[in-house]
C-alpha positions as semicolon CSV with decimal commas, in nm:
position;residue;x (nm);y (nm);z (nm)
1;X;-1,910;1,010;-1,928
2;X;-1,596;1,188;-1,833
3;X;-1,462;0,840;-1,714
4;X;-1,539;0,684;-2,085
5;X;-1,356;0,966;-2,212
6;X;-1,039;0,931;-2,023
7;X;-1,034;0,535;-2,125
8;X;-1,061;0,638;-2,442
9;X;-0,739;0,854;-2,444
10;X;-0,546;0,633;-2,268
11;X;-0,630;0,355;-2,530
12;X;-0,534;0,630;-2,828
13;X;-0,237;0,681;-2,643
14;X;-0,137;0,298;-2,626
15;X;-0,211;0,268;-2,961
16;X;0,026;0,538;-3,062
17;X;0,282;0,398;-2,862
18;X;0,302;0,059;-3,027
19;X;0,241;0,248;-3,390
20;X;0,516;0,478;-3,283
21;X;0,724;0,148;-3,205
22;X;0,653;-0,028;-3,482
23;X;0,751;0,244;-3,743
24;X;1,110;0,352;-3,591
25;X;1,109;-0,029;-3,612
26;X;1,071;-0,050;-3,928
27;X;1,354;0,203;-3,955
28;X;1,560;0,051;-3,750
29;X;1,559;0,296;-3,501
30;X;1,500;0,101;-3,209
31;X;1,569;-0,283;-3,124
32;X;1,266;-0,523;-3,053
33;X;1,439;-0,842;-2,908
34;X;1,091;-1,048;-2,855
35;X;0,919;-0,898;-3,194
36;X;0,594;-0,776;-3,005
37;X;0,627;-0,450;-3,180
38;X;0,674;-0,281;-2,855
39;X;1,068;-0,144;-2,821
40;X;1,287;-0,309;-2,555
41;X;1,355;-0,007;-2,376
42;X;0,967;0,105;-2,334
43;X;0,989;-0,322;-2,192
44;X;1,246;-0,216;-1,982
45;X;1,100;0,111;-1,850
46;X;0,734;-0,074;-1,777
47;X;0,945;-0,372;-1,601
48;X;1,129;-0,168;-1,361
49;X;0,821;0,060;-1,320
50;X;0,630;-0,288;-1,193
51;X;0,929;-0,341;-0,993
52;X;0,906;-0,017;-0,822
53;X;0,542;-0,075;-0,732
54;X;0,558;-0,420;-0,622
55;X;0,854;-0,315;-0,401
56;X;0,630;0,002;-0,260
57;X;0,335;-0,245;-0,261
58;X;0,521;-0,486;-0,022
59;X;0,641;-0,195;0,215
60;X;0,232;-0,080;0,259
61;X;0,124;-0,461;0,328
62;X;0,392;-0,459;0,573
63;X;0,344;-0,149;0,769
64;X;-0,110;-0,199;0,749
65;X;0,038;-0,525;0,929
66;X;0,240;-0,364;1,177
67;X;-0,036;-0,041;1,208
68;X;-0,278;-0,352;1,315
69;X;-0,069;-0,521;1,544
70;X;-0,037;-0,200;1,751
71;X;-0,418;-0,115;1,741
72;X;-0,487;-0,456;1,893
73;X;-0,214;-0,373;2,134
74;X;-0,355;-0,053;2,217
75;X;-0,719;-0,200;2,227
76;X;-0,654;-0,436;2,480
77;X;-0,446;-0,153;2,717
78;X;-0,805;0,043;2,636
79;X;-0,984;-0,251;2,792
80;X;-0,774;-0,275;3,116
81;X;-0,844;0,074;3,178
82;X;-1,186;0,007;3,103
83;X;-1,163;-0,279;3,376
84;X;-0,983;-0,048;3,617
85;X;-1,148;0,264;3,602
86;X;-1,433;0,126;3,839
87;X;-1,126;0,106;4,123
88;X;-1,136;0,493;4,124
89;X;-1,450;0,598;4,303
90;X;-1,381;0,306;4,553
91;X;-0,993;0,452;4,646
92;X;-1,201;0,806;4,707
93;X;-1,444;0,659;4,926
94;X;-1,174;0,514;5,144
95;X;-1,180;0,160;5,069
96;X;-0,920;-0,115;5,048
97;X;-0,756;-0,173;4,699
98;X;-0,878;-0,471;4,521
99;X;-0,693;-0,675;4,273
100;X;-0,286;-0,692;4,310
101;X;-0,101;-0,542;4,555
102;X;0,132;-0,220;4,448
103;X;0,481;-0,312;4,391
104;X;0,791;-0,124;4,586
């Protein structure tokens, strides 16, 4: 319900936007370039406000990609240890080292 009602306002709103625009129109008030009864600078305000999101938009798509790239990362670091751990109990009992030997 409360969801139908905010729709509702916004679409009274938008609708007395563009009657808004087409009266100072009428008076000459405002320019309309491309005669969609919708005032170039309310164009110009919603194109640079599309701008600004596809811009912010692009930045989000690129950091998710760079937020996965490091979880994968740090997933398979997680899995060595997981492979390694087992070495542990083995160094306390006294036994050899398997695998690689240490660097100097």
């Amino acid at each position: 319900m409360k969801i139908t009602i905010i729709l509702f306002a916004i679409i009274l709103v938008v609708a007395g936007l563009i009657m808004l625009g087409v009266y100072l129109k009428k008076k000459g008030l405002f320019d309309d370039a491309d005669n969609n009864h919708i005032p170039d600078f309310a164009d110009k305000v919603a194109k640079d406000t599309t701008d600004k999101i596809n811009s912010i938009l692009d930045e989000a798509e690129a950091r998710i990609a760079e937020v996965v790239t490091e979880s994968k990362d740090v997933a398979k670091a997680i899995k060595e240890v997981g492979n390694q751990i087992g070495d542990i109990p083995k160094a306390a009992a006294g036994k050899k080292r398997s695998g690689r030997k240490a660097k100097k």
